[in-house]
C-alpha positions, -999 to 999 in steps of 0.1 A, spaced: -380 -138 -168 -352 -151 -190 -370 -131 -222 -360 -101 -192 -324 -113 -196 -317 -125 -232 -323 -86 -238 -308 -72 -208 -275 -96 -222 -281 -81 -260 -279 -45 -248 -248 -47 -229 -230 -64 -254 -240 -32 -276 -229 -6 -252 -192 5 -261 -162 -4 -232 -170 29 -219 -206 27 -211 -198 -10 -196 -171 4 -174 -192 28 -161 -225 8 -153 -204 -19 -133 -184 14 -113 -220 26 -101 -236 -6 -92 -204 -18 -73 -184 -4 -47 -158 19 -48 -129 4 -25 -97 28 -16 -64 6 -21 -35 13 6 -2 4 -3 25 -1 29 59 -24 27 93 -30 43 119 -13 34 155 -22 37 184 -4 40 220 -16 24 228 -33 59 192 -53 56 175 -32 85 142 -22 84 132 16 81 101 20 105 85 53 108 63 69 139 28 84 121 17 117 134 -23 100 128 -17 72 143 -21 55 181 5 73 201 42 55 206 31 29 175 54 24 151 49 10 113 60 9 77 59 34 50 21 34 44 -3 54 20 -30 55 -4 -35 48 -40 -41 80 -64 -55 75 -98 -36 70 -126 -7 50 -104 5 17 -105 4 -2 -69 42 0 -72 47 41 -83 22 47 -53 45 26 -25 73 42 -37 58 81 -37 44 73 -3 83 62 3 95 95 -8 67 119 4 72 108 40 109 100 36 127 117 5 143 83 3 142 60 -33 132 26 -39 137 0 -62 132 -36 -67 96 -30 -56 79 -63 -50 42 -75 -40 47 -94 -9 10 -99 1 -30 -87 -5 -49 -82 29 -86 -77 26 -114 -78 44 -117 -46 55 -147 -22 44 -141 -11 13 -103 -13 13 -70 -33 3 -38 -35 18 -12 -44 -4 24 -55 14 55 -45 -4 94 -50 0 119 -26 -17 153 -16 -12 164 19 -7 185 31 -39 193 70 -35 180 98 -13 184 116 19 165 107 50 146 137 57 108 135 75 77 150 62 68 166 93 36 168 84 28 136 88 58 117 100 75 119 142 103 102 136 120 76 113 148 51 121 164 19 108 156 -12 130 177 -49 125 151 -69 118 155 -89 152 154 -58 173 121 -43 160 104 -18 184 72 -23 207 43 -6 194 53 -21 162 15 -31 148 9 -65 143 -4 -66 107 39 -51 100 55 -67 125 38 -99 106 51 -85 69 86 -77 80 86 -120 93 72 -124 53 97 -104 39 125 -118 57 120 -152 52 112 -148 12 
């Protein structure tokens, strides 16, 4: 058995970056990553939007996905935009959550630095600014919980 893996070793050391990176994408999982965060408004309330896909009456932060090619940080803040035509800056990673199947969550905070509040209907009910001791019901847990992080960083 270990003849089995002295060669198995000897032919991926041979096999270019490329060939490596591909072999470990098929045998592994493909996760999606999710990026969500608070954002905060010049008078440090929290902007909290109202998802067309999600649970009725809930509320939450800016969420989205990951595309390729993007940083963690240029996806939050197109996701920002896209459902808000609002820009961020001083983007930082608050927190990782895992253990879901076959996703991450990452938690950021950023600061609103230009823009217009206007909704992507598409996806978005309604958007408003919330002080940060007055957040709404429906608010889900998970945010509620990264707003409390964000706050007292």
């Amino acid at each position: 058995m270990s003849y089995f893996w002295k060669i198995l070793a000897r032919i991926w050391r041979l096999g270019g970056k490329r060939w490596r990176w591909r072999v470990l994408w098929l045998v592994n999982p493909t996760f999606l990553v999710g990026v969500t965060g608070v954002v905060l408004n010049n008078k440090g309330q929290v902007l909290l939007l109202r998802h067309r896909f999600w649970r009725a009456g809930s509320w939450g932060l800016p969420s989205g996905m990951v595309k390729r090619g993007e940083t963690m940080e240029q996806a939050f803040a197109r996701e920002v935009r896209e459902e808000t035509a609002l820009e961020i800056d001083d983007i930082r990673l608050i927190r990782v959550v895992s253990g879901f199947r076959l996703r991450l969550q990452l938690h950021f905070a950023a600061r609103i630095t230009g823009g217009t509040l206007t909704l992507d209907e598409r996806e978005i009910l309604e958007a408003r600014f919330f002080a940060p001791d007055d957040l709404p019901d429906g608010l889900m847990r998970a945010h509620r919980e990264t707003v409390r992080m964000v706050l007292e960083s």
